[in-house]
C-alpha positions as CSV (number, residue, x, y, z in Angstrom):
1,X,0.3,18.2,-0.5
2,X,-2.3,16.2,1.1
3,X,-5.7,15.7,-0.8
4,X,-8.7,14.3,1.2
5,X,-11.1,12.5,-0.6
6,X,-14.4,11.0,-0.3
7,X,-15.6,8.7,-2.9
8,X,-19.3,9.0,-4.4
9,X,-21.1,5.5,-3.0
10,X,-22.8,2.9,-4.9
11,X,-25.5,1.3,-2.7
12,X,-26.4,-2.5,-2.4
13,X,-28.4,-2.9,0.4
14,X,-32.4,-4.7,1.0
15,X,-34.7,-4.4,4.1
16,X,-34.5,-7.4,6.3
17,X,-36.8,-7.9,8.9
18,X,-36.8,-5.6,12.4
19,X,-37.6,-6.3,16.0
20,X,-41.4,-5.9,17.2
21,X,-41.9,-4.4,19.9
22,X,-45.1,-2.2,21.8
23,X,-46.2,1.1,20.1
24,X,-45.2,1.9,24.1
25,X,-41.7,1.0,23.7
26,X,-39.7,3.9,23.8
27,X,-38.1,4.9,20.3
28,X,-34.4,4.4,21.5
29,X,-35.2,0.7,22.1
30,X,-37.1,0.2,18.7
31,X,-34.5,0.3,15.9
32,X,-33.4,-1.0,12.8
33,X,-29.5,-1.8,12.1
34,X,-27.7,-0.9,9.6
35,X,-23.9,-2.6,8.4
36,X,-22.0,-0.1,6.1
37,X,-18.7,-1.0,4.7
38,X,-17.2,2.9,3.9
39,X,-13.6,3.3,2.4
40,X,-11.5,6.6,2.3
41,X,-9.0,7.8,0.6
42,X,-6.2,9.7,1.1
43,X,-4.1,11.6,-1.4
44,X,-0.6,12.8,-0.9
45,X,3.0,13.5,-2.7
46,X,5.4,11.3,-1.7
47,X,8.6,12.2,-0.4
48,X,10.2,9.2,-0.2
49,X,12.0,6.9,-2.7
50,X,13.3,3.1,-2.2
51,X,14.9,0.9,-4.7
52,X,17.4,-1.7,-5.6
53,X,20.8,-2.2,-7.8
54,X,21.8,-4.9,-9.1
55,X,25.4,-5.5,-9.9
56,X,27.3,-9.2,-11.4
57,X,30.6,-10.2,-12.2
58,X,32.3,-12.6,-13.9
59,X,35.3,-14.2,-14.1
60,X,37.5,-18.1,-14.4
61,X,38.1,-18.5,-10.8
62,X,35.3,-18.0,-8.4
63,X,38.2,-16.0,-5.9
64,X,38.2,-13.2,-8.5
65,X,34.5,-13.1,-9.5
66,X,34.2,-12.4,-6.1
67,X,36.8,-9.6,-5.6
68,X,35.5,-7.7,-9.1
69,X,32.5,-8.2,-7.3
70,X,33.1,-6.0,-4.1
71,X,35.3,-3.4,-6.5
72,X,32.0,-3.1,-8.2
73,X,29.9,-2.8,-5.2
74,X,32.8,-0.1,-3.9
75,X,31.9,2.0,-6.8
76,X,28.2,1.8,-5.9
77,X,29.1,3.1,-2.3
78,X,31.0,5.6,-3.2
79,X,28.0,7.4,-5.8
80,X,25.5,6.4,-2.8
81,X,27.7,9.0,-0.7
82,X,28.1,11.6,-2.8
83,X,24.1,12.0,-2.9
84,X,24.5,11.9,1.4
85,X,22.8,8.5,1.7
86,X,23.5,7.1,5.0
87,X,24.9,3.7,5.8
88,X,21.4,3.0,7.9
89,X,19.5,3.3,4.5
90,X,22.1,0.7,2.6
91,X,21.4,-2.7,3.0
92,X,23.6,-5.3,1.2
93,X,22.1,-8.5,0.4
94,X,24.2,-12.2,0.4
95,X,26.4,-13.0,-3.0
96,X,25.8,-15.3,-4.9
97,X,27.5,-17.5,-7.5
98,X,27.1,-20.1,-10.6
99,X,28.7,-21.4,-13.2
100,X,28.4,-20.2,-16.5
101,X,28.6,-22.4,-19.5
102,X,28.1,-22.0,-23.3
103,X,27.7,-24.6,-25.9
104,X,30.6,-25.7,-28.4
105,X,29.8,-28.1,-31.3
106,X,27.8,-29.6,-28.3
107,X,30.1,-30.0,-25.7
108,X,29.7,-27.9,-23.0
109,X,32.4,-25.4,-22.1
110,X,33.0,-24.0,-18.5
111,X,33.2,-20.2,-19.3
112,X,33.4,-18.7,-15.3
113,X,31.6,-18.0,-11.9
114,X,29.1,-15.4,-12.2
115,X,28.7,-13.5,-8.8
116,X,25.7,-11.5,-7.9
117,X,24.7,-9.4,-5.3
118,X,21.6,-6.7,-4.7
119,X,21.7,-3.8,-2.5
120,X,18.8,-2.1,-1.4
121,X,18.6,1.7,-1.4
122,X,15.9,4.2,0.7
123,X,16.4,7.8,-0.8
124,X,14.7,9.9,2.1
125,X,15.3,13.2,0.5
126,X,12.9,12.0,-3.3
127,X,14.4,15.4,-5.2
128,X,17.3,13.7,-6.1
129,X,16.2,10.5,-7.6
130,X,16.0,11.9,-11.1
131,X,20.3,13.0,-10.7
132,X,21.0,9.7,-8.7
133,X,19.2,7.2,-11.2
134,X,21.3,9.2,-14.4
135,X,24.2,8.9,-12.2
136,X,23.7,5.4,-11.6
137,X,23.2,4.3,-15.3
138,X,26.0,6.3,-16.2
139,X,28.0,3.1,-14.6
140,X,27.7,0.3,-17.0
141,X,27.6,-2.9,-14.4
142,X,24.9,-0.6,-12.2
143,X,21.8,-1.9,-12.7
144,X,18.9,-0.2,-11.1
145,X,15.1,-1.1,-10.4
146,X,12.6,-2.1,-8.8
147,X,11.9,1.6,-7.1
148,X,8.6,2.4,-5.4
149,X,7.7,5.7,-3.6
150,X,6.1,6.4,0.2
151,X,6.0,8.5,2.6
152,X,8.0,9.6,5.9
153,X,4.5,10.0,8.1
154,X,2.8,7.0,6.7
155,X,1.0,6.1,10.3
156,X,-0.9,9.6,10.6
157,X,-1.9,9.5,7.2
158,X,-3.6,5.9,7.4
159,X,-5.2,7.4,10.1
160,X,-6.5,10.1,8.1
161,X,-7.4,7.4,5.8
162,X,-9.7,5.8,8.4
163,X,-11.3,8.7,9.5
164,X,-12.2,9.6,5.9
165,X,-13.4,6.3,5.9
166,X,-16.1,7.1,8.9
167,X,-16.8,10.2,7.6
168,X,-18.1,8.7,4.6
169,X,-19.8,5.8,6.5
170,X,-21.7,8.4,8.2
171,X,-22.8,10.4,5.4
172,X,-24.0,7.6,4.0
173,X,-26.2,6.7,6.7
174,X,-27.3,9.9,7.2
175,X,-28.8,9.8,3.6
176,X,-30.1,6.2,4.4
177,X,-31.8,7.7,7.4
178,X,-33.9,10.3,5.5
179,X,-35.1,7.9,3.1
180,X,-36.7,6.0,6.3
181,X,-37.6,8.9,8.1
182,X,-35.5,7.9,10.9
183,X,-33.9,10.7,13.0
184,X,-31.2,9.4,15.4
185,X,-28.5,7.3,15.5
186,X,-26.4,5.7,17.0
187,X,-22.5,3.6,16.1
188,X,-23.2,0.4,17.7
189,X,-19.8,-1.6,16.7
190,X,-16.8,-0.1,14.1
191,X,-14.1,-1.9,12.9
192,X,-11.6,-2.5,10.3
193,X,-12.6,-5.5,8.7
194,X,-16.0,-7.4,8.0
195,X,-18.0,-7.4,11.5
196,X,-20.0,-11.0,12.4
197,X,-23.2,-10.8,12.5
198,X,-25.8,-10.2,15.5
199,X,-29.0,-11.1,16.2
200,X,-31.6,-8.7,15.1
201,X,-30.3,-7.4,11.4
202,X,-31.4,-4.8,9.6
203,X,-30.0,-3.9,6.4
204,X,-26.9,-4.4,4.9
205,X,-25.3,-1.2,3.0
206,X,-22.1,-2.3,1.6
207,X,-20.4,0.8,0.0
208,X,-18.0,0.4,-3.6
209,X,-16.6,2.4,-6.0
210,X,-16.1,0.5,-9.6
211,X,-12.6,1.9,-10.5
212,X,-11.3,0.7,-7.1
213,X,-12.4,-2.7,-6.9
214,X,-12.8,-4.4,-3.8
215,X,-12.9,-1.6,-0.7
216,X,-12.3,-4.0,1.9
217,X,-8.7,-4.1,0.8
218,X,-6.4,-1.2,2.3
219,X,-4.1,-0.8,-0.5
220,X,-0.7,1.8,-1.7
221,X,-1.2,2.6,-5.5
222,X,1.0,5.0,-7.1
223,X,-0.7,7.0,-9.9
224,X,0.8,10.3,-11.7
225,X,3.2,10.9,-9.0
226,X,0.8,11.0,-6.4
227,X,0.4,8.1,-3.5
228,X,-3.3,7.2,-2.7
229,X,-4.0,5.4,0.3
230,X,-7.3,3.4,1.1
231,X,-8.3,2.4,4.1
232,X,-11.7,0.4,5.0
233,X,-14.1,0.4,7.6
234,X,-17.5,-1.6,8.8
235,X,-19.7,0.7,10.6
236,X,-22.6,-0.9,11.8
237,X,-25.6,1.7,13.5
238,X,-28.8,1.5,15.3
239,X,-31.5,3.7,13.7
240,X,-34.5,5.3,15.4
């Protein structure tokens, strides 16, 4: 389920000096500007789970570390395919190996090669994480972690993202606007990240919520279950 939000602004902004022009001028052509930095958020369940497993061996000869190794890594194979993960969504990393030692009345003692290798795991269907980790630990040289969640439509919803961003941009202005008495408007530049400056500034709005932090960062959080995504815009307007 998809939540749309937009966050409650915090306003730092100061009156900086406008053009001059003739009380003839027509209104369009005397403006103010105004630069508003606006985030939105995006709220949705994700439905998609990636992780990693870890699996080591050991043994005296390094030929034998590795082939415990890839019995070990059969085993892992064989659970991913009883949960119907597809080959596409497995991805092996390289082995590696060392050589383990341990200390005897200090001399040190070759014990064995240690060989080690990760695989990398997308679960695309997320209602059977909670069987497939249980399954995994079950398996004593398994070792799962690292998992993270997302989403299968992650494009459309960063666009949702941005336009709940302008939205919000808007709104704010809007406010802005009846605190001048100023009527129309128009979007003279929009863009993603911090816009250079022009000649003839206005104000300077820059929009921030305190739990968030820094909005000009588009960031993934995962929190209760639930992925938020933030995305930023800098709207700047003419006023008249």
């Amino acid at each position: 389920m998809k939540q749309f939000k937009i966050l409650s602004p915090l306003f730092l902004f100061g009156l900086m000096s406008c053009q001059v022009t003739s009380t003839d001028t027509p209104p369009q052509e005397r403006y103010k500007t105004i630069l508003i930095a606006a985030d939105g958020v995006v709220d949705i369940e994700p439905n998609m789970a990636s992780f990693s497993v870890g699996i080591s061996s050991e043994k005296k000869k390094m030929a034998d570390s590795r082939q415990l190794l890839a019995e070990r890594q059969k085993v892992l194979l064989g659970i991913l395919e009883e949960f119907g993960i597809a080959d596409s969504d497995i991805q092996t990393g390289y082995i590696s190996f060392r050589k383990n030692y341990k200390w005897v009345n200090n001399s040190k003692i070759f014990i064995g090669y240690i060989s080690s290798l990760s695989t990398s795991i997308t679960l695309k269907d997320i209602s059977k994480i909670d069987d497939l980790y249980a399954r995994l630990f079950e398996v004593e040289y398994l070792n799962p972690s690292s998992i993270s969640f997302s989403h299968s439509d992650m494009e459309s919803i960063r666009e949702e993202a941005y336009q709940a961003a302008l939205k919000n941009a808007n709104s704010t202005v809007d406010k802005i606007m009846e605190e001048l008495d100023e009527s129309e408007k128009e979007i003279l530049r929009i863009g993603n990240a911090g816009l250079p400056q022009m000649g003839g500034v206005g104000f300077a709005i820059e929009q921030k919520n305190e739990l968030r932090g820094n909005v000009r960062k588009s960031k993934i959080q995962i929190s209760n279950g639930t992925l938020q995504v933030s995305k930023n815009l800098s709207v700047e307007y003419k006023i008249y």
